[in-house]
C-alpha atoms as a printed R data frame, in Angstrom:
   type eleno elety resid chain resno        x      y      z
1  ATOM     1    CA   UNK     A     1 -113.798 82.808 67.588
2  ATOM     2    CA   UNK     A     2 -111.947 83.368 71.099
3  ATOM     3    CA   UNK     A     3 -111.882 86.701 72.924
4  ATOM     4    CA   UNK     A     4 -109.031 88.124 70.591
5  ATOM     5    CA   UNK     A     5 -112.187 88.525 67.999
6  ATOM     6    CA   UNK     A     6 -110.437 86.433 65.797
7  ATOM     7    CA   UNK     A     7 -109.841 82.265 65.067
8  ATOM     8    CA   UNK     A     8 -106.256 80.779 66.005
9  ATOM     9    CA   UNK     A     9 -105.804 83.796 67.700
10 ATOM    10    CA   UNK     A    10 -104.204 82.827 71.455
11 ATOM    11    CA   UNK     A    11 -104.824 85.027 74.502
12 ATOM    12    CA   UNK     A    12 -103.045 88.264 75.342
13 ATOM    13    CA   UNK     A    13  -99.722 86.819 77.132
14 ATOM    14    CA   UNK     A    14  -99.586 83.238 76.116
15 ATOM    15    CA   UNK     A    15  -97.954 83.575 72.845
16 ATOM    16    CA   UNK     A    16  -95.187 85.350 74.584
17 ATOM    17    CA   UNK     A    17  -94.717 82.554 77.511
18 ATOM    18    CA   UNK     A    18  -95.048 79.629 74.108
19 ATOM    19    CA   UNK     A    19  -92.371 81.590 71.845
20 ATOM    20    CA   UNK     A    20  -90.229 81.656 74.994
21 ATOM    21    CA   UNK     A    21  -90.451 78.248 75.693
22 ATOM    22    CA   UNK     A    22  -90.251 76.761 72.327
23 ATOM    23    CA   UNK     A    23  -86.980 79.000 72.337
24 ATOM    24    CA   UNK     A    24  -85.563 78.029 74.948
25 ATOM    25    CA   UNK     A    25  -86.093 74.176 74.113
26 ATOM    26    CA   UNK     A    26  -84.577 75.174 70.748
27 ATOM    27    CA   UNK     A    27  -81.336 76.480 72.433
28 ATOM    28    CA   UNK     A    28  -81.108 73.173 74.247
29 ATOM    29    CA   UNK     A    29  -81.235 71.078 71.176
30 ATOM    30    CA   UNK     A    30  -78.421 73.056 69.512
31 ATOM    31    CA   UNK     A    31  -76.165 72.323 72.596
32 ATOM    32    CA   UNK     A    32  -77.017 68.789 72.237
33 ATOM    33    CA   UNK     A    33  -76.100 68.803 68.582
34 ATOM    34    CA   UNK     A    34  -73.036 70.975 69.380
35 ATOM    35    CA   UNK     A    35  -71.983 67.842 71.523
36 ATOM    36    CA   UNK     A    36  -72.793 65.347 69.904
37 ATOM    37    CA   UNK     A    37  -70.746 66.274 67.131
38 ATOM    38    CA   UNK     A    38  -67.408 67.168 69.601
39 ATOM    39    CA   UNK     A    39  -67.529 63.714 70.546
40 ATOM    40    CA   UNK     A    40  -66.141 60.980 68.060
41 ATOM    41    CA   UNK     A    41  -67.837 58.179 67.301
42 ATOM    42    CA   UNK     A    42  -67.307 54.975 69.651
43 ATOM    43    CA   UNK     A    43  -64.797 52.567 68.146
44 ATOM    44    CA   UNK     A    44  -64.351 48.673 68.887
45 ATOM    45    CA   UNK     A    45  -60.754 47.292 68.846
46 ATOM    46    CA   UNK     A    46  -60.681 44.401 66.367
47 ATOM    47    CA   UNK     A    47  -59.540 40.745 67.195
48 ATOM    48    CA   UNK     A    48  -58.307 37.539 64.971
49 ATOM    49    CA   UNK     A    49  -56.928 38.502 61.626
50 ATOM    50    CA   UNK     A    50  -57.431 41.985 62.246
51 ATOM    51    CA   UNK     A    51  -55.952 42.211 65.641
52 ATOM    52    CA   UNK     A    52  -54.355 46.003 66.138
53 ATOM    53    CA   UNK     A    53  -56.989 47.440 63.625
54 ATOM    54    CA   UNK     A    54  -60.209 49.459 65.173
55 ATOM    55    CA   UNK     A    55  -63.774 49.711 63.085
56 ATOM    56    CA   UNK     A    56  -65.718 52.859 63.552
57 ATOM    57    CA   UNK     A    57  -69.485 53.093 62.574
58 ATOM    58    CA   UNK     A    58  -69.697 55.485 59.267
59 ATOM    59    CA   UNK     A    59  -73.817 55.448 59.630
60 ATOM    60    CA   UNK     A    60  -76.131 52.188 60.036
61 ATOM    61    CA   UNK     A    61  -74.979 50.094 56.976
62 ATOM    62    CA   UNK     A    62  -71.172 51.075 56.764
63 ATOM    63    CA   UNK     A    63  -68.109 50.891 58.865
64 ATOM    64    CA   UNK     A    64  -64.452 52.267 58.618
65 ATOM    65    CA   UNK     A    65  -61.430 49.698 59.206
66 ATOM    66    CA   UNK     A    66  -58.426 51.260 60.299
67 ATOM    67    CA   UNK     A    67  -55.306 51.022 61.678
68 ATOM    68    CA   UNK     A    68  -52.819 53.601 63.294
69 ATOM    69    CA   UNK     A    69  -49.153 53.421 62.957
70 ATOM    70    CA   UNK     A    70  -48.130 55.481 66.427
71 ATOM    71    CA   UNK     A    71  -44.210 55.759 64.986
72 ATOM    72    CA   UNK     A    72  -45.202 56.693 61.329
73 ATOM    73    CA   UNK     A    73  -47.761 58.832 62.206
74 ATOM    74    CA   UNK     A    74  -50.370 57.507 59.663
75 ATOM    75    CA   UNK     A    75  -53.593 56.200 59.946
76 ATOM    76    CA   UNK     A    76  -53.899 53.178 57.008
77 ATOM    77    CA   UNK     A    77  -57.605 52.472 56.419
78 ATOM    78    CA   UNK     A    78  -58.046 48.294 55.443
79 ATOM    79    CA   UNK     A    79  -61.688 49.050 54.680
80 ATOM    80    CA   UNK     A    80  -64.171 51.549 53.895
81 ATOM    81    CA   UNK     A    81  -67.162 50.023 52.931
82 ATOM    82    CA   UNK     A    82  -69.652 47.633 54.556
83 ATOM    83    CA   UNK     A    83  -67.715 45.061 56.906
84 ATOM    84    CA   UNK     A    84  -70.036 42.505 56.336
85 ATOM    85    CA   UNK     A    85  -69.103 42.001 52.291
């Protein structure tokens, strides 16, 4: 037992300074997130047989191929599975 009289019980004013913290650490994460998902995805601008196409990283195992036609206005995706197939 602490001086509260009971167990797990933290002293008078540190719960208070802890919730604060862990809330303001929790506020910071979300802004994090919140940019994280503004920004897109890095792209790499493709060479050889797929000159003028870019590939952009879907998650770890998968990739998007695509390429933009400026005068069209279309994006035409060449792949949209795993590149390495």
């Amino acid at each position: 037992m602490n001086k509260a009289g009971s167990r797990g019980a933290s002293p008078v004013g540190r719960g208070d300074t802890t919730r604060r913290a862990d809330e303001s650490e929790l506020t910071a994460h979300r802004a994090r997130l919140e940019a994280i998902e503004q920004r897109p995805p890095p792209f790499e601008k493709l060479i050889g047989d797929l000159a003028g196409a870019y590939s952009r990283r879907i998650n770890i195992q998968h990739r998007i191929v695509y390429q933009v036609m400026g005068q069209e206005q279309v994006v035409k995706f060449l792949r949209l599975w795993t590149h390495c197939e």
